[in-house]
N, C-alpha and C positions, 0 to 999 in steps of 0.2 A: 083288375089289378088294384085298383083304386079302391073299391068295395072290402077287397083283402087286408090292403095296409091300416084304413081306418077300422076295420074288428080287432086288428092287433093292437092300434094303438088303444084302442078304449078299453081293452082285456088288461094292457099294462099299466095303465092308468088306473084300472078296477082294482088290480092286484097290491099295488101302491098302496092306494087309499083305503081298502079292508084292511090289512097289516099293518099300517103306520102305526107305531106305540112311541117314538117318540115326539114328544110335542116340538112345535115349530118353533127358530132360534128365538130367546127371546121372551117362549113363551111361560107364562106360570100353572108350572102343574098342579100345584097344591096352592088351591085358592082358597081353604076354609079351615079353620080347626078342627082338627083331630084327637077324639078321648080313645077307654075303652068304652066297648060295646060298638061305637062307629060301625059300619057298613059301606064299601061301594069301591069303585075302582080303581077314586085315588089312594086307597088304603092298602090295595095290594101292590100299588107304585111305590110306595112310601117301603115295603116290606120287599119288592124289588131293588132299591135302591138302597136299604137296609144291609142288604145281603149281597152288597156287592166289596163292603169292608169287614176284613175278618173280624175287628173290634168290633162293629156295631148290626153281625149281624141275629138273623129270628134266631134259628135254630141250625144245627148240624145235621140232622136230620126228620123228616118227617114235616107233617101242615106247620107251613110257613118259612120251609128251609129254602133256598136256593133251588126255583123250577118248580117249588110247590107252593108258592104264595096264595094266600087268601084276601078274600076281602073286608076279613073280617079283623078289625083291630080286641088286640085280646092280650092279656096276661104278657107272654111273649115278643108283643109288637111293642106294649107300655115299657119292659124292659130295655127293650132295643134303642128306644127313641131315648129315653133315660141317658142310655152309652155315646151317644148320636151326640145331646146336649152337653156331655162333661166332653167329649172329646175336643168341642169347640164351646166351650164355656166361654173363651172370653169374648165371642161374639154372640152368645146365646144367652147365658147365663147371668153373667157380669155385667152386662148393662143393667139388667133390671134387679139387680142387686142380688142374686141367688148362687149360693154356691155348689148346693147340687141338682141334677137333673130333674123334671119335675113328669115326664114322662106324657105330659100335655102337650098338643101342637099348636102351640099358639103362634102368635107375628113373627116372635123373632127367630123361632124354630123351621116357620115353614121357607124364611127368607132363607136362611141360611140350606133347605133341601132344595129350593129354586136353583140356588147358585149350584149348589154338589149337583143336580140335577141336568144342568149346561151339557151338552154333550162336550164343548170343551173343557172346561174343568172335570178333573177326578178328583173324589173324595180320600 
């Protein structure tokens, strides 16, 4: 019996920890700058998270809409991130003196996806 209960805990424990996408409270998903051309996992978080506000998301349909995220930062994602930075300009934008989106993910851009990021806060 005992043989039994610990295969199941370790199976759901396995199950957990394959599947977790979201990072731990707290933690920071988008730890680097983001161009186009970029490649990698955080970039289809970023186009996840993207596409979770009708303003700022990839596309409507097709690579990079909502469920078909890539990882590949592109045309599409540079736009998005664009809408992303004028919708909170005046914590992105207007600090460092810029009035429109610049479609780069820099410092104050990835702060401000951290926070939208929070599973407590929504964007």
């Amino acid at each position: 019996m005992w043989k039994r209960m610990l295969s199941v805990i370790a199976l759901v424990a396995f199950i957990i920890t394959a599947f977790s996408v979201t990072p731990a409270f707290g933690a920071n998903l988008f730890e680097r700058n983001l161009r186009v051309g970029d490649r990698g996992s955080d970039v289809k978080a970023l186009q996840q998270l993207l596409n979770r506000d009708i303003q700022t998301r990839i596309a409507l349909s097709g690579s990079g809409s909502a469920g078909l995220e890539t990882e590949y930062f592109g045309a599409l994602t540079f736009q998005a991130v664009k809408r992303f930075q004028e919708k909170y300009a005046s914590e992105v934008l207007t600090p460092l003196g810029l009035a429109q989106g610049t479609g780069f993910v820099g410092t104050a851009t990835r702060a401000k996806l951290n926070v939208a990021s929070s599973p407590v806060v929504a964007i």
